[in-house]
Structures are given as structure tokens and as C-alpha cells.
N, CA, C and O atoms as CSV, one atom per row, in Angstrom:
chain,resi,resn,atom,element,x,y,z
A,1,UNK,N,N,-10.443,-11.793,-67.447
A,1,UNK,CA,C,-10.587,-12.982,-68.255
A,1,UNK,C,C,-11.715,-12.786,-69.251
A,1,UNK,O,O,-12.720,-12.135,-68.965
A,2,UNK,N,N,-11.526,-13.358,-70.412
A,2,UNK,CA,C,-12.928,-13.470,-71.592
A,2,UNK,C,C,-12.233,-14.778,-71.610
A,2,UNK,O,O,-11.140,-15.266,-71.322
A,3,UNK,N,N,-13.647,-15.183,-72.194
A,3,UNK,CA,C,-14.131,-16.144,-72.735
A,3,UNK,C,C,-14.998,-16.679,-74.033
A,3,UNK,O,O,-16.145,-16.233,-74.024
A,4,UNK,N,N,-14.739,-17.401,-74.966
A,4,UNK,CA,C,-15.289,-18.150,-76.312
A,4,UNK,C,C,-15.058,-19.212,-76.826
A,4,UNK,O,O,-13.901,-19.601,-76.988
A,5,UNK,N,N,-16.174,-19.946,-77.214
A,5,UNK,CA,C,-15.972,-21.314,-77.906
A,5,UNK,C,C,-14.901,-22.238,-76.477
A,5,UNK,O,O,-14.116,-23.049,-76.966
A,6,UNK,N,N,-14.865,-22.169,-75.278
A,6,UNK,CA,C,-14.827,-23.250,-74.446
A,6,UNK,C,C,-13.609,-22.523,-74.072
A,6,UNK,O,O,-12.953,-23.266,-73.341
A,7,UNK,N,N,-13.261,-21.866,-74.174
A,7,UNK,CA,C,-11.511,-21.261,-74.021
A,7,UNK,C,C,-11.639,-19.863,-73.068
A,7,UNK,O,O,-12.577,-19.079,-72.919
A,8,UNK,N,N,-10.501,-19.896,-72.585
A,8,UNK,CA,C,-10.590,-19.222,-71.652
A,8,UNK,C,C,-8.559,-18.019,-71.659
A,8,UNK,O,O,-7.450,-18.510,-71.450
A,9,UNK,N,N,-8.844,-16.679,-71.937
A,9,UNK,CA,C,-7.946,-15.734,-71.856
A,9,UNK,C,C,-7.427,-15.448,-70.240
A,9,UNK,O,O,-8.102,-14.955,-69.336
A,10,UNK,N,N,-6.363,-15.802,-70.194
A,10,UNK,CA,C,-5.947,-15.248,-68.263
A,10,UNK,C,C,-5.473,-13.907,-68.761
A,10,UNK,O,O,-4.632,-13.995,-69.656
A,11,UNK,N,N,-5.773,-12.822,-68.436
A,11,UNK,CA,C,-5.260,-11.527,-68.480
A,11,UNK,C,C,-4.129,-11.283,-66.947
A,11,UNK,O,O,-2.994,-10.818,-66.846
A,12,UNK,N,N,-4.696,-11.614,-66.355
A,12,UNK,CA,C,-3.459,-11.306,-65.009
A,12,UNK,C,C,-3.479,-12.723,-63.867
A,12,UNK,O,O,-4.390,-13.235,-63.216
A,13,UNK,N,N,-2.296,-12.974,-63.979
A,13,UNK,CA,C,-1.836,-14.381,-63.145
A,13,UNK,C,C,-2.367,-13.831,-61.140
A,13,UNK,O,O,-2.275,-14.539,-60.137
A,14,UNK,N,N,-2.692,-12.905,-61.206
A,14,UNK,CA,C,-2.749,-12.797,-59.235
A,14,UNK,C,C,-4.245,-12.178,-58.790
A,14,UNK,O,O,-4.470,-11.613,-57.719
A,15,UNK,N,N,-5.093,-12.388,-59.729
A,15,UNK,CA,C,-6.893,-12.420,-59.651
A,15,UNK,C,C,-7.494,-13.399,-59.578
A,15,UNK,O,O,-8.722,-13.475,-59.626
A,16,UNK,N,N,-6.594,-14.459,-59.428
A,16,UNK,CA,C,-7.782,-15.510,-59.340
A,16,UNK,C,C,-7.376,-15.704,-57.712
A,16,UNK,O,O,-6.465,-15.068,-57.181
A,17,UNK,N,N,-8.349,-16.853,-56.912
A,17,UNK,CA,C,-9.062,-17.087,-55.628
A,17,UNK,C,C,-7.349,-17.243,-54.884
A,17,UNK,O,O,-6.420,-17.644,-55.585
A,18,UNK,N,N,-7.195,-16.957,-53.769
A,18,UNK,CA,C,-6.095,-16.441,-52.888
A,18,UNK,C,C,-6.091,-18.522,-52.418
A,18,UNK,O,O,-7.080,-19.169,-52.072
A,19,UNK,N,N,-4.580,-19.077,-52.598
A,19,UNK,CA,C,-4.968,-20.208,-51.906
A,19,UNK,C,C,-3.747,-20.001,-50.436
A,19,UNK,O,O,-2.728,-19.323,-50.308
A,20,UNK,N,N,-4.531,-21.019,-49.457
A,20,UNK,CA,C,-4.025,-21.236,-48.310
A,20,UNK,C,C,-2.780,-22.160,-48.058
A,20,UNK,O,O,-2.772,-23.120,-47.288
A,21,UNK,N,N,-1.539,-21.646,-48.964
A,21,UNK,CA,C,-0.350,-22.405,-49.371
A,21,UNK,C,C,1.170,-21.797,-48.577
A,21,UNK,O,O,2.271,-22.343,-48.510
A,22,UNK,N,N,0.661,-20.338,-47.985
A,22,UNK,CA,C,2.317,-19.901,-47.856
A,22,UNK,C,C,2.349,-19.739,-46.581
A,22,UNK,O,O,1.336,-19.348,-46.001
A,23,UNK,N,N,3.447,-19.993,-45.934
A,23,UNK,CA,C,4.170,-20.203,-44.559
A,23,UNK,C,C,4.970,-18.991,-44.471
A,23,UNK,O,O,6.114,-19.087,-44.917
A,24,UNK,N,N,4.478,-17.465,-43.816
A,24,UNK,CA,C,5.180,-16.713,-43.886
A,24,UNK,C,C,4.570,-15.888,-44.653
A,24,UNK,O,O,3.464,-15.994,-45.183
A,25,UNK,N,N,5.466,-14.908,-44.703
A,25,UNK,CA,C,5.359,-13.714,-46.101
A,25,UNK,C,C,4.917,-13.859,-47.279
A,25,UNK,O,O,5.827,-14.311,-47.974
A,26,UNK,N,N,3.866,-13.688,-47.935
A,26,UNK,CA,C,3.842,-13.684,-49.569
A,26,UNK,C,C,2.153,-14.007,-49.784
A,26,UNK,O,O,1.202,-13.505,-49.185
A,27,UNK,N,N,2.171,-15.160,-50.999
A,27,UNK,CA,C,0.707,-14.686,-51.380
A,27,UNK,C,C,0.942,-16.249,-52.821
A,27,UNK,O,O,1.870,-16.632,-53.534
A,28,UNK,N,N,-0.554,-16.685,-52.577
A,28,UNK,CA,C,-0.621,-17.666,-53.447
A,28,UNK,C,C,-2.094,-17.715,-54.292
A,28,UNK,O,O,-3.039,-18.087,-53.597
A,29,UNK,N,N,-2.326,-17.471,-55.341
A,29,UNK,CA,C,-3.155,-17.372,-56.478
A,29,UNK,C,C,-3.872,-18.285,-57.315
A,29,UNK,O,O,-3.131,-18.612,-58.242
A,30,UNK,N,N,-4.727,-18.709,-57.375
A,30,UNK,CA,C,-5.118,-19.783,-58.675
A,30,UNK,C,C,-5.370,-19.211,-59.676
A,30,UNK,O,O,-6.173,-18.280,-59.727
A,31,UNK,N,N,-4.352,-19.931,-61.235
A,31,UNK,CA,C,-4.301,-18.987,-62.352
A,31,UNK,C,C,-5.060,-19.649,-62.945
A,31,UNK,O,O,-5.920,-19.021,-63.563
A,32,UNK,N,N,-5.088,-20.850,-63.011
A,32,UNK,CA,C,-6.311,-22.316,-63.981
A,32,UNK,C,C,-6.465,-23.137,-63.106
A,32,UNK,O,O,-5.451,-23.699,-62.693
A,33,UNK,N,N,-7.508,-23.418,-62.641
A,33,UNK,CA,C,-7.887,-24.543,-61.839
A,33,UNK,C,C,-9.321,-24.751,-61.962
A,33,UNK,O,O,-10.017,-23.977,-62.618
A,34,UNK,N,N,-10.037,-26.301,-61.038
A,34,UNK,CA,C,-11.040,-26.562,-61.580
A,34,UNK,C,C,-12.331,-25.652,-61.248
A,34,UNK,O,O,-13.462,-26.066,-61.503
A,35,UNK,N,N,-12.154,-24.694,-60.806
A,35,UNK,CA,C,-13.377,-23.943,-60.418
A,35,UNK,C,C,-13.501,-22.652,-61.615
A,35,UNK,O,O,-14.289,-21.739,-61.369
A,36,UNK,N,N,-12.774,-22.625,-62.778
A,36,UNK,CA,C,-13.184,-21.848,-63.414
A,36,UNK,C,C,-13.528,-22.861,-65.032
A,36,UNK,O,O,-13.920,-22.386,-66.098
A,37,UNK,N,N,-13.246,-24.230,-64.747
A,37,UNK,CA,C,-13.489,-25.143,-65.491
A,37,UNK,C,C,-12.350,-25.749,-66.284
A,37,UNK,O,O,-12.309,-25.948,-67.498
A,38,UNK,N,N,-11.539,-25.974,-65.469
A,38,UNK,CA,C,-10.103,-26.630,-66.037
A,38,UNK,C,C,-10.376,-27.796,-65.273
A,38,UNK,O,O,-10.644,-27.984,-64.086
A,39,UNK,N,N,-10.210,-28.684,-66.476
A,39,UNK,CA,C,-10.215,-30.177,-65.687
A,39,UNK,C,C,-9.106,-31.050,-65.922
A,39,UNK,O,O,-9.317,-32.247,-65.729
A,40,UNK,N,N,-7.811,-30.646,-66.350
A,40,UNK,CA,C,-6.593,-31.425,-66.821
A,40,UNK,C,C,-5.435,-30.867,-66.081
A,40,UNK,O,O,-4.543,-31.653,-65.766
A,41,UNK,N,N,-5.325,-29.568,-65.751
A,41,UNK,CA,C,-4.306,-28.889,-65.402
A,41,UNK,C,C,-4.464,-27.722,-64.336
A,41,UNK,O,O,-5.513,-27.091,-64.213
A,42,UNK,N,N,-3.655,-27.560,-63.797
A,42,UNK,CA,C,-3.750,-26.147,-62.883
A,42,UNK,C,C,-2.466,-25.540,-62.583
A,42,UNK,O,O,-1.405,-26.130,-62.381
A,43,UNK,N,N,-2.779,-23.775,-62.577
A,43,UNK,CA,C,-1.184,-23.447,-62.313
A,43,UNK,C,C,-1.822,-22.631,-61.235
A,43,UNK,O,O,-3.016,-22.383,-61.073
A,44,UNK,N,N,-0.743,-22.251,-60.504
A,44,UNK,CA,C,-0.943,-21.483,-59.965
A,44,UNK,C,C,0.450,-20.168,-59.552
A,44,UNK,O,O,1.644,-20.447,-59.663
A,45,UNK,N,N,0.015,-19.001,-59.158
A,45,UNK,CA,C,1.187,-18.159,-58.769
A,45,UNK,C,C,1.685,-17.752,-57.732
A,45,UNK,O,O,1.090,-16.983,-56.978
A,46,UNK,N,N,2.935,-18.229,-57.509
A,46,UNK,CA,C,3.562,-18.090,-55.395
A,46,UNK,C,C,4.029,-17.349,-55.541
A,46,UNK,O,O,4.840,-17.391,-56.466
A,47,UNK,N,N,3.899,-16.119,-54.773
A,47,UNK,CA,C,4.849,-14.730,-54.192
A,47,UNK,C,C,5.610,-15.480,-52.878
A,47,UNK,O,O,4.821,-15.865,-52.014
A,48,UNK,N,N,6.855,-15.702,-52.654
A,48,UNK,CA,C,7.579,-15.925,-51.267
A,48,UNK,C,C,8.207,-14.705,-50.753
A,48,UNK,O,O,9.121,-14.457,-51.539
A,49,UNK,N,N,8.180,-13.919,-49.933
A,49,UNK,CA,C,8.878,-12.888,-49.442
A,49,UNK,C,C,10.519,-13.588,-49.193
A,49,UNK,O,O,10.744,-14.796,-49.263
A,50,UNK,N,N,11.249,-12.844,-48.984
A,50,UNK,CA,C,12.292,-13.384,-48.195
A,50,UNK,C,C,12.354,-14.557,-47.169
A,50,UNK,O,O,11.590,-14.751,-46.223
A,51,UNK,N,N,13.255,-15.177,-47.499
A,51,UNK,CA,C,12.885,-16.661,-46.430
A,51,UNK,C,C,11.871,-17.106,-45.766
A,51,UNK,O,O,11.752,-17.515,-44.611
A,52,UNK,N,N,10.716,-16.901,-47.156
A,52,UNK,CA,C,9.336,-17.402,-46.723
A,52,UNK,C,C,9.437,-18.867,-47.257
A,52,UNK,O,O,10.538,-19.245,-47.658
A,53,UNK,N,N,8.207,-19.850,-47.296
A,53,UNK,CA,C,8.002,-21.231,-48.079
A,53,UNK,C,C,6.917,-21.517,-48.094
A,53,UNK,O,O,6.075,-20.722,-47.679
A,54,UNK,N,N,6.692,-22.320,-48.408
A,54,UNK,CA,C,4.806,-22.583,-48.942
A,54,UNK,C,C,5.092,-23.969,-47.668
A,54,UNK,O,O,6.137,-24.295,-47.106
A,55,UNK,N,N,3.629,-24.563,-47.544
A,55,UNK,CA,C,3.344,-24.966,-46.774
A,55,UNK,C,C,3.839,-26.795,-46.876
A,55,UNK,O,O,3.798,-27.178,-48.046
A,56,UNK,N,N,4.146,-27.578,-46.165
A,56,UNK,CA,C,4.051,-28.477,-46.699
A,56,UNK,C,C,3.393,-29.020,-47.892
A,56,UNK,O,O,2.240,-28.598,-47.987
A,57,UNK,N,N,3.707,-29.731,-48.733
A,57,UNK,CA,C,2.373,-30.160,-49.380
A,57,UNK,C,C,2.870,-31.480,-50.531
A,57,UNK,O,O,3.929,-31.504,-51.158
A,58,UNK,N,N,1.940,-32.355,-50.566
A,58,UNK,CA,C,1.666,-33.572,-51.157
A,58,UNK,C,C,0.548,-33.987,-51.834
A,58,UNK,O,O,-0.560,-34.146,-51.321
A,59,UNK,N,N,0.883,-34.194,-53.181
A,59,UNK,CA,C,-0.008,-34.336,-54.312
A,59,UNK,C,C,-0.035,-35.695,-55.005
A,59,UNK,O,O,0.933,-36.274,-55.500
A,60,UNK,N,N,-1.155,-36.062,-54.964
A,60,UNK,CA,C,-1.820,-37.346,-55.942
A,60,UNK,C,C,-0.514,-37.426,-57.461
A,60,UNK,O,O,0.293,-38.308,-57.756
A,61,UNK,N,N,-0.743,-36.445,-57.944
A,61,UNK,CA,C,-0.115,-36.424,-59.172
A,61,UNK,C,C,0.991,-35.495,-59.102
A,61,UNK,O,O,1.068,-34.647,-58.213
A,62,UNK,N,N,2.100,-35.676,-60.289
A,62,UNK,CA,C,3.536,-35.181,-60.341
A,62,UNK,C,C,2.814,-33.501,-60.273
A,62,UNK,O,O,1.630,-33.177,-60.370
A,63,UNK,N,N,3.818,-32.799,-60.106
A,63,UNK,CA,C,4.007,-30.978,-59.737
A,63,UNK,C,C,5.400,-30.599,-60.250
A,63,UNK,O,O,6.485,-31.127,-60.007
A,64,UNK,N,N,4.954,-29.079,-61.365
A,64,UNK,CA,C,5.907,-28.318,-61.917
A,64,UNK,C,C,5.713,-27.215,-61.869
A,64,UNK,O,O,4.642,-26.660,-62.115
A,65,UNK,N,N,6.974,-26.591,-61.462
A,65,UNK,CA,C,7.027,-25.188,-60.885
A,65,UNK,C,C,7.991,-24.531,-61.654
A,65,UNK,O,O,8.924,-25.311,-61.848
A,66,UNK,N,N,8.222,-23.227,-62.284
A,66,UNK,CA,C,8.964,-22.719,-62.626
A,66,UNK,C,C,9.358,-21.049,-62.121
A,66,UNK,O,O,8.588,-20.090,-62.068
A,67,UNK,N,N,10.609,-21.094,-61.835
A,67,UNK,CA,C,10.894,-19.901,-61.368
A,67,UNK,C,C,10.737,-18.497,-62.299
A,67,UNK,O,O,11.375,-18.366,-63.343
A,68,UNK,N,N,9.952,-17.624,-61.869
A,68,UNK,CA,C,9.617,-16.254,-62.430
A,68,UNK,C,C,10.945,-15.597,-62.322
A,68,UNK,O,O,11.708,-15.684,-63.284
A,69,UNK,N,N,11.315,-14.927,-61.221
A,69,UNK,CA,C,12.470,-14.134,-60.440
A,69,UNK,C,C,12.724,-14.685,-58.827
A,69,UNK,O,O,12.018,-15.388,-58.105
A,70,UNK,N,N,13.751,-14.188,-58.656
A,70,UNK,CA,C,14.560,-14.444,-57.518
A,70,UNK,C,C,15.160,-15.890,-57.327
A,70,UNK,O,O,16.027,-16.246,-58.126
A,71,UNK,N,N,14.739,-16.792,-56.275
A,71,UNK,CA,C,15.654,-17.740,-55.984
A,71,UNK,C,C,15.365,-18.154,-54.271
A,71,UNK,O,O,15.030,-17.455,-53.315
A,72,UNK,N,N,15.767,-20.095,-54.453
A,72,UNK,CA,C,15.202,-20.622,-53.331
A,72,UNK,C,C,15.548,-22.178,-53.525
A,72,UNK,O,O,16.375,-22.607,-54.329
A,73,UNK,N,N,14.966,-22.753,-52.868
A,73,UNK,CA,C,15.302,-24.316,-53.068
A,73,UNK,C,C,14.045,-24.959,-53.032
A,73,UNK,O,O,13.058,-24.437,-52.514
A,74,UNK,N,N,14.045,-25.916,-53.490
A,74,UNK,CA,C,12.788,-26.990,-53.302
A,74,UNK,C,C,13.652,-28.132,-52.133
A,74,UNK,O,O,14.684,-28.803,-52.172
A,75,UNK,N,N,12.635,-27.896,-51.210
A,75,UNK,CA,C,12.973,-29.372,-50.638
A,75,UNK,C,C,12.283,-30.555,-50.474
A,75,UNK,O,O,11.172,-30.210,-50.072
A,76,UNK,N,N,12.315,-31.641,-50.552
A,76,UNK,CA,C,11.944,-33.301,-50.508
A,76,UNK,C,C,11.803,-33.371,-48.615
A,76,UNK,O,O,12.753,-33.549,-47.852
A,77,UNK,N,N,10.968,-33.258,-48.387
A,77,UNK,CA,C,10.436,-33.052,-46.833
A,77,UNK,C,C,10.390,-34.738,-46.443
A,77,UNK,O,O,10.151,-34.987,-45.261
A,78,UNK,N,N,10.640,-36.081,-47.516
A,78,UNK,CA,C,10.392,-37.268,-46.910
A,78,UNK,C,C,12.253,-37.474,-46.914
A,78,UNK,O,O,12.641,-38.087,-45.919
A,79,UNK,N,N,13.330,-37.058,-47.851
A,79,UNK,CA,C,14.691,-37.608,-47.818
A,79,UNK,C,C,15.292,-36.494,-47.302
A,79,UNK,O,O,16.276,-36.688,-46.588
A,80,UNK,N,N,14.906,-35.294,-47.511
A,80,UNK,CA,C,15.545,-33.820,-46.959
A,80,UNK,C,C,16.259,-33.625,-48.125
A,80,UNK,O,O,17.090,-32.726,-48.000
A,81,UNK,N,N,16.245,-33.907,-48.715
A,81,UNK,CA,C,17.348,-33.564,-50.636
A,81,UNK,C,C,16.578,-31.752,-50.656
A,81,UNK,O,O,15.452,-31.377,-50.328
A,82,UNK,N,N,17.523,-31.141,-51.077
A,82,UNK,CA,C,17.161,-29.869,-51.206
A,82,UNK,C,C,18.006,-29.755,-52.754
A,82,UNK,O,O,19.144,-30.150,-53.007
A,83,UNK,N,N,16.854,-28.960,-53.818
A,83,UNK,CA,C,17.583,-28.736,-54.922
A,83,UNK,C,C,17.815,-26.985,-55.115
A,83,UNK,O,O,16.850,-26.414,-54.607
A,84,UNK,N,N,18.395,-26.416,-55.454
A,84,UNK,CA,C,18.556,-24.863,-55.934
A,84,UNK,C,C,17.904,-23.913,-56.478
A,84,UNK,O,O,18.660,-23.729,-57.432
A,85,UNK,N,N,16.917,-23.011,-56.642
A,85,UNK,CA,C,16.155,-23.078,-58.040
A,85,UNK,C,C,16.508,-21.697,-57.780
A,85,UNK,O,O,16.623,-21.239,-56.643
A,86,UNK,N,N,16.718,-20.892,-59.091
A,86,UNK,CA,C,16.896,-19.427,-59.541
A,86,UNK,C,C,16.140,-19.507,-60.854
A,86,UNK,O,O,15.657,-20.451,-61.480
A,87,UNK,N,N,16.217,-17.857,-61.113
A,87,UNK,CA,C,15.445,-17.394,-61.965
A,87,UNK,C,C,15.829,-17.824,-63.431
A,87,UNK,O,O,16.883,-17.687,-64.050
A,88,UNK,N,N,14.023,-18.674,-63.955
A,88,UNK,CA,C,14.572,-19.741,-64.864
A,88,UNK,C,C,14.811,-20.969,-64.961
A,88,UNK,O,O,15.144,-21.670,-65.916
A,89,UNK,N,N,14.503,-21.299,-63.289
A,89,UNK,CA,C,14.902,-22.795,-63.563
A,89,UNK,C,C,13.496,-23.461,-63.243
A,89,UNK,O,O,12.652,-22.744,-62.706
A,90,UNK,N,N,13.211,-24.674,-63.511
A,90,UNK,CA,C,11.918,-25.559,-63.179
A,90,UNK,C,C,12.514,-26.723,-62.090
A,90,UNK,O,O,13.649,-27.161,-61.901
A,91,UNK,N,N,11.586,-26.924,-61.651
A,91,UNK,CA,C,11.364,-28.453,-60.454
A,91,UNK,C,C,10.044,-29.418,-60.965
A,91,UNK,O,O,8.886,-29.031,-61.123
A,92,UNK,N,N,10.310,-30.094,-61.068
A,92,UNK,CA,C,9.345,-31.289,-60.994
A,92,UNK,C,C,9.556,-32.480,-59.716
A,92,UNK,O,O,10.537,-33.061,-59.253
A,93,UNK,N,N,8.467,-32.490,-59.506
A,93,UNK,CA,C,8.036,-32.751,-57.968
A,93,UNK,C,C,7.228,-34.069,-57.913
A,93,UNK,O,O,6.005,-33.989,-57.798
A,94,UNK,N,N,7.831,-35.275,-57.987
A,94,UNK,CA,C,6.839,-36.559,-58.362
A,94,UNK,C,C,5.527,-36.857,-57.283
A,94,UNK,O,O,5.606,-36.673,-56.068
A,95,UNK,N,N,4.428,-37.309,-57.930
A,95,UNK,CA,C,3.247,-37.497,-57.308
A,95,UNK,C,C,3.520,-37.961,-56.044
A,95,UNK,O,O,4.586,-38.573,-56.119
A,96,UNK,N,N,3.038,-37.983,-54.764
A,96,UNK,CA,C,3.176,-38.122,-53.590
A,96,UNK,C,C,4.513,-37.845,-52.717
A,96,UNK,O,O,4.743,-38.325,-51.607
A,97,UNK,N,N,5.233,-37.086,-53.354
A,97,UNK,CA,C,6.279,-36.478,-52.715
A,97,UNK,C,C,5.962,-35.699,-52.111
A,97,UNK,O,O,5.090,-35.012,-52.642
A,98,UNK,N,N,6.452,-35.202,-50.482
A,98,UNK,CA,C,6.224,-34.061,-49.704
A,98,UNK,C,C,7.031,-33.195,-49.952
A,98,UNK,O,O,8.090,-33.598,-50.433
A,99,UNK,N,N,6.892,-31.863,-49.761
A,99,UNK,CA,C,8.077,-31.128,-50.736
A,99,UNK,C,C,7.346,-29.850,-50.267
A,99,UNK,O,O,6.119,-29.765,-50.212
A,100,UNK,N,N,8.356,-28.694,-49.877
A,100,UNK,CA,C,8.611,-26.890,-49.735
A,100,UNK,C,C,8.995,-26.543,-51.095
A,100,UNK,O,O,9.511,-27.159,-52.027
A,101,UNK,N,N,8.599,-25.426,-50.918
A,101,UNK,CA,C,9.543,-24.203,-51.683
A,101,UNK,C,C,9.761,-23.276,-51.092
A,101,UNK,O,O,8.911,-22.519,-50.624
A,102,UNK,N,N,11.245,-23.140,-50.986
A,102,UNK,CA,C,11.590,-21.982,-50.120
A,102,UNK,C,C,12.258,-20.842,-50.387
A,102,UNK,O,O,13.414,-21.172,-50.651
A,103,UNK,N,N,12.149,-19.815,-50.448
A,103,UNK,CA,C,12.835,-18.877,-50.896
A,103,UNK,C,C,13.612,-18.246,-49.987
A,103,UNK,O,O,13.524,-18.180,-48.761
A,104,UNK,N,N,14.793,-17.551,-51.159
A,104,UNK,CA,C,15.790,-17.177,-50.736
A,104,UNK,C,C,15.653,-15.867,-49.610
A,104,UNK,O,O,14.617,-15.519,-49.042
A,105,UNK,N,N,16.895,-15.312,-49.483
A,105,UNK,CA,C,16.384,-13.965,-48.639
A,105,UNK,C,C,15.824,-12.534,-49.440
A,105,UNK,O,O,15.329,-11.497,-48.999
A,106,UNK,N,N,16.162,-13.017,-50.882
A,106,UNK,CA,C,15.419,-12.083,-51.782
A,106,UNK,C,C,14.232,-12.418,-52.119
A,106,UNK,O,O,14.153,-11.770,-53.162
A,107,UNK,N,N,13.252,-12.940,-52.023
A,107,UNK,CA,C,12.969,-13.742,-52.487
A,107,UNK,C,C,12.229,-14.523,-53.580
A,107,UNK,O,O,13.007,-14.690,-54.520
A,108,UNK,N,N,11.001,-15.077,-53.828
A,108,UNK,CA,C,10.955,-15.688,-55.062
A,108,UNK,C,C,9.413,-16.104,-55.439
A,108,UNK,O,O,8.496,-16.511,-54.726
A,109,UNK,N,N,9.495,-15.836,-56.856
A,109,UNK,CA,C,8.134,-15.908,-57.499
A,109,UNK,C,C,8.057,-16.956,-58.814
A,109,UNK,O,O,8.729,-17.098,-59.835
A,110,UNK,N,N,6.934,-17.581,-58.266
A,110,UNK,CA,C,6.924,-18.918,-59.395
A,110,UNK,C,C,5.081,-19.239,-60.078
A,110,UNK,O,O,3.937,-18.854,-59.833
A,111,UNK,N,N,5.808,-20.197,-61.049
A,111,UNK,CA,C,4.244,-20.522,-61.346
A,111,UNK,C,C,4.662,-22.000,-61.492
A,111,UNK,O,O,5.748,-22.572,-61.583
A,112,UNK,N,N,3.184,-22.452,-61.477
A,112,UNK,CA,C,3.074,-23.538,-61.640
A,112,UNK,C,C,2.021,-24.479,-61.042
A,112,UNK,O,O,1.000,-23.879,-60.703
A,113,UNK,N,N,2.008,-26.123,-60.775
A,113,UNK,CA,C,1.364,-26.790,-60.292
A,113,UNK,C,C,1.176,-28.197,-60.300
A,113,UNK,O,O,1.776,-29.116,-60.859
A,114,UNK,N,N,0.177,-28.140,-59.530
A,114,UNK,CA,C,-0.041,-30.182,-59.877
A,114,UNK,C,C,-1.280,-30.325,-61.352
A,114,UNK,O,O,-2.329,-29.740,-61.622
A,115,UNK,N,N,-0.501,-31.372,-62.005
A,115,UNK,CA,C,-0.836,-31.905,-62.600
A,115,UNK,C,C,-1.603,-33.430,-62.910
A,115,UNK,O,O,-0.809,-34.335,-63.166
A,116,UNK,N,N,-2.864,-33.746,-62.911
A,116,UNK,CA,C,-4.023,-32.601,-62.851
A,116,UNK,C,C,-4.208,-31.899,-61.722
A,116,UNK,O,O,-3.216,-31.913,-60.992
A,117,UNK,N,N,-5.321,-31.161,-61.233
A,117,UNK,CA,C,-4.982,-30.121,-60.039
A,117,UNK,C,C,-5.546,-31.146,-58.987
A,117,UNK,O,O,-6.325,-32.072,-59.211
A,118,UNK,N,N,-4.961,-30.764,-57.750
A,118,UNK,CA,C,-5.348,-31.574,-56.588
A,118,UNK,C,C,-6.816,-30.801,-55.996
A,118,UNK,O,O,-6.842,-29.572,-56.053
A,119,UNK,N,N,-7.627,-31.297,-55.619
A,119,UNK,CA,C,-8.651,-31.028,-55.248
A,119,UNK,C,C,-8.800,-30.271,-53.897
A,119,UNK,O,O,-9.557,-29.348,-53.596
A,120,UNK,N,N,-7.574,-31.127,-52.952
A,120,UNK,CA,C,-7.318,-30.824,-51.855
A,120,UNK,C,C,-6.867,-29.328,-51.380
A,120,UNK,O,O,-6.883,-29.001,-50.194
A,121,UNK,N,N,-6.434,-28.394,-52.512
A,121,UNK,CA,C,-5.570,-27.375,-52.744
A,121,UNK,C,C,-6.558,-26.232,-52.665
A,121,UNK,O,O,-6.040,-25.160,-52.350
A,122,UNK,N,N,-8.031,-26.215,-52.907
A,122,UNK,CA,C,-9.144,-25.516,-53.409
A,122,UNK,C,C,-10.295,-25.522,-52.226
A,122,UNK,O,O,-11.132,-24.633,-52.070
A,123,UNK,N,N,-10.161,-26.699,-51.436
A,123,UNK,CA,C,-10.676,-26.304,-50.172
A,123,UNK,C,C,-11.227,-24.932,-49.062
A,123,UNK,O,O,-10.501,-24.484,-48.174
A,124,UNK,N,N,-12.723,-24.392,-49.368
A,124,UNK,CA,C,-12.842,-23.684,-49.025
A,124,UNK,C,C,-13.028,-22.573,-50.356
A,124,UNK,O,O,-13.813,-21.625,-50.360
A,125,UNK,N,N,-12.554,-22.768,-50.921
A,125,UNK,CA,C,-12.443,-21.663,-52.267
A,125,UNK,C,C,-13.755,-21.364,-52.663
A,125,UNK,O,O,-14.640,-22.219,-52.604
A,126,UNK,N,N,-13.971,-20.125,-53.097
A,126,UNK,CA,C,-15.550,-19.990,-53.878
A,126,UNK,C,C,-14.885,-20.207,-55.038
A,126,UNK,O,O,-13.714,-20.009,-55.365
A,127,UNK,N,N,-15.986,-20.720,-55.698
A,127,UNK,CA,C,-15.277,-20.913,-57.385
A,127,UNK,C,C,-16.374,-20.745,-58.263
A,127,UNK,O,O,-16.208,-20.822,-59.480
């Protein structure tokens, strides 16, 4: 990363602080969040191995995710609605919805996040 005049360059999406998000196989990243001084937005980057999923999780504010490669579903953990997602597609995830992402048996890499970032998500993090 560099930095000037308040702005900030991400050179690689899987260097920033490791978060405690995946259930299974894979690996979860903070790409902008508030510990490097983002105060509006945060993304972050999920590796799912094969029929891995991120952890439960429920956010103050709406969440958008977009699929990198592979493929998986988002599920609604309060109605059980499961939607499809492949490479290319986005989910938006309304504020206080409980909700997975699960990937397929190939499985699947995304970015994204809550909007603004949840605080709760960074717990423990050096920043």
C-alpha cells in the first residue's frame, strides 16, 4: 500500500489483517476497513475451499458481495431462502439479516462487505 493526500493504493487484496469469518477451509482478509482509516466502507476478501462457508454473520448495515471465481449460494439463516451465486454475480444482504456464504464443491472467492464496516468483524485485530 502507498499513501498521499488522504488516499490510500491497495496493491494486493490478501495482506491485510486475517479476519475470524470462515467455517472450514479457506481464508478471510481485510482489504479497507476502519483500522487503516476507512470510515464509510469496508471490503473484504473470502477464499472458501470446497464446501466451505463463512461463519454465521449479522450486520447493523446492508452487505455486498461479489463473486471473483467459482460458485456457491448465499443463504438467509432467519427464512432459509438460499440464492445461487457464480462467477460474476453479486448478493446484497439487508442490514440485520443472518446470512452464509457457501461455496460450492469447487469452490469460491469473493469480495466485498458491510456497508459501513461493522465493528464487530475487527475484534481482536491489530490495526
Amino acid at each position: 500500500m502507498s499513501a498521499s493526500l488522504g488516499e490510500v493504493v491497495v496493491t494486493a487484496a490478501d495482506e491485510g489483517p486475517e479476519l475470524a469469518i470462515v467455517a472450514g477451509a479457506g481464508s478471510a482478509h481485510a482489504v479497507i476497513w476502519p483500522g487503516m482509516g476507512a470510515r464509510l466502507r469496508s471490503m473484504h476478501r473470502i477464499s472458501l475451499a470446497g464446501d466451505s462457508r463463512t461463519m454465521e454473520m449479522t450486520h447493523p448495515s446492508d452487505a455486498v458481495y461479489y463473486v471473483i471465481s467459482g460458485g456457491g449460494e448465499a443463504v438467509d439463516r432467519a427464512t432459509g431462502e438460499r440464492g445461487e451465486l457464480t462467477h460474476g454475480s453479486m448478493v446484497h444482504v439487508d442490514g440485520a439479516t443472518p446470512y452464509e456464504l457457501v461455496a460450492g464443491s469447487q469452490g469460491m472467492e469473493l469480495i466485498g462487505g458491510p456497508c459501513p464496516a461493522d465493528p464487530s468483524l475487527y475484534e481482536g485485530v491489530a490495526g
